[in-house]
N, C-alpha and C positions, 0 to 999 in steps of 0.2 A: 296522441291527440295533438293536431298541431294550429298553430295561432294561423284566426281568418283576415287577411288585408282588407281593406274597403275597395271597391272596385270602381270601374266606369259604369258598371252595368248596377251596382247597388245604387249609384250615386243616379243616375236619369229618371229624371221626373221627378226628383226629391226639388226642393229650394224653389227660389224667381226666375232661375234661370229658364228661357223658352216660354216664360209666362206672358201672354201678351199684356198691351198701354191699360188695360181694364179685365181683368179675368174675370169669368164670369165663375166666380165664387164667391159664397158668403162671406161676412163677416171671418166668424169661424174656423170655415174650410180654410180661409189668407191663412189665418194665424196657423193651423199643422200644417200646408204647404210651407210656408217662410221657415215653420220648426224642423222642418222634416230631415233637413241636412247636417243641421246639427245634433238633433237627436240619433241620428244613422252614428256619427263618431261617436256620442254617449254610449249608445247600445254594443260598439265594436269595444270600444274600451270596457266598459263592464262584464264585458265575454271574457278578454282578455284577465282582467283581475279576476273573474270567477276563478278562472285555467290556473292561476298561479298560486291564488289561495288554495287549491283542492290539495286535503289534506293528503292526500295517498297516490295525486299525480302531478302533484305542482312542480316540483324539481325535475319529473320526466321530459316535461314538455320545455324547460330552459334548455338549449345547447350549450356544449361545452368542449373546451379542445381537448383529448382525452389524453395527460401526461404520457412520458416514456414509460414503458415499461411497465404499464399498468393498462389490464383489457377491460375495457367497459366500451358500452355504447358510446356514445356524444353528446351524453347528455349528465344536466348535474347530478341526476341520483346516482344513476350507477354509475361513474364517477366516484362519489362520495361512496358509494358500497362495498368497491373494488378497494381501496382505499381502505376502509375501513378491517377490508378482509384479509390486506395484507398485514397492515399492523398488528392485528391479532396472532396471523402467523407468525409472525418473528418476534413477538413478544412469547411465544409457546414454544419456540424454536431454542429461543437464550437459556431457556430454563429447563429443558429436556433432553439436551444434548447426551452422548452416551457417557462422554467422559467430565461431567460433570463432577463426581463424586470424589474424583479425581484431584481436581482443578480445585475444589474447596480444601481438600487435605494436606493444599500445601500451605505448609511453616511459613513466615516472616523471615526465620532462618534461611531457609532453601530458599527463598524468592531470593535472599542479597546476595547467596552463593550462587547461583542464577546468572545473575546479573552481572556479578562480579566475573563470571567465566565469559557472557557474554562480552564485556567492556574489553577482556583478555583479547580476544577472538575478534574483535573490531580493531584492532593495532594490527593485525597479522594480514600483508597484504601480497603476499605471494609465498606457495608451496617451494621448493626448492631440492633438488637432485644431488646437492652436493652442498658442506658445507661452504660459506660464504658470511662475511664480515657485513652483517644484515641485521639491527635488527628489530627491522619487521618482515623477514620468510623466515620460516617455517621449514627447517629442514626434513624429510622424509627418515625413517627409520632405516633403511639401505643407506643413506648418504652419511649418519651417523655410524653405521656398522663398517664402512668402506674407510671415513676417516682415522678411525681408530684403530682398524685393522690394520693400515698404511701406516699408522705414527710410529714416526723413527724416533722411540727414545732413544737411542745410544748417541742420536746427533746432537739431538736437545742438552743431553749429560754433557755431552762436550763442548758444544756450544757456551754452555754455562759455568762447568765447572773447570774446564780444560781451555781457555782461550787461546788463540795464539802467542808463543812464548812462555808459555806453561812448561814446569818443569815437574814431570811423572818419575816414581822411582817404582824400580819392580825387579823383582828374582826372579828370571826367566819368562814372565810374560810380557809381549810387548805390548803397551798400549794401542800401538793401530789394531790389534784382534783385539780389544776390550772396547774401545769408544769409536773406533775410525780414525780418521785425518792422518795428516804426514806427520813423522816422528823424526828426529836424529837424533843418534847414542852421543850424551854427552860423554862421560865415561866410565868404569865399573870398578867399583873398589874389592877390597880383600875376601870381603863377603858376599862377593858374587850377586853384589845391588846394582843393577846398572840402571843410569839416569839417562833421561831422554827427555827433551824437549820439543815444544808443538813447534812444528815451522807453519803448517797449513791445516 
């Protein structure tokens, strides 16, 4: 149902206008001629408030811009229907969902351990292939298996315990086949102990 304009064609012959210097009408007839034009707006306006009042099509006949993402007419009921039919759905959706049962059975516990792995896992900003003096990556299980696989302790032993200028003593084994590095025979006593020092 949609709202009536007043027109050119409602409005002729209503009012004074086109009345001649003396019409020839009564008393009377003056007075609803003279009213005629304004009672036209009374009557157009009282149509209009019937249309807005009606309890079961009032909001029909209002246009409306019909938000995103919501299907309705262009008008404010369905509008307001649509609307209404979504919030129901997703109030039905929050509370239905499969893994609900789920989602309530977790502990205050688990939620901080949770959390606390999340916060871990927000520091870590890149995977990494090799290890590397990082840290925040993330080395790979290969790049772990690869460096350890590779680790020269016998250099590190030496490195630390053997420096340069180090003096080894030994009965027939020489320390370069035990730790590496260059050696020279200080010298060898009675008991066949011979001393050797790191040069490199």
């Amino acid at each position: 149902m949609a709202f009536d304009k007043i027109t050119n064609a409602d409005r002729a012959g209503k009012g004074n206008v086109g009345q001649p210097d003396t019409p020839a009408l009564s008393t009377a007839d003056m007075q609803i001629q003279m009213d005629s034009l304004s009672n036209l707006a009374i009557d157009k306006f009282n149509a209009f408030i019937d249309k807005i009042n009606a309890a079961s099509t009032g909001a029909i006949n209002i246009g409306a811009q019909v938000p995103s993402g919501v299907q309705a007419q262009a008008n404010v009921q369905s509008v307001l229907n649509a609307m209404t039919t979504n919030v129901a759905l997703n109030t039905q959706n929050r509370h239905s969902h499969a893994n609900k049962a789920a989602l309530d059975g977790i502990t205050q516990a688990e939620l901080n351990e949770y959390n606390r792995i999340a916060t871990l896992l927000n520091t870590i900003l890149s995977v990494q292939t090799s290890i590397i003096d990082d840290d925040k990556a993330l080395a790979t299980a290969g790049a772990v298996f690869n460096y350890v696989n590779n680790f020269d302790m016998r250099q590190k032993i030496l490195a630390t315990a053997w420096p340069v200028g180090s003096v080894y003593s030994s009965r027939g084994t020489s320390p370069t086949a035990v730790f590496g590095g260059s050696w020279n025979v200080l010298d060898t006593d009675s008991k066949n102990v011979t001393r050797y020092i790191r040069v490199s």
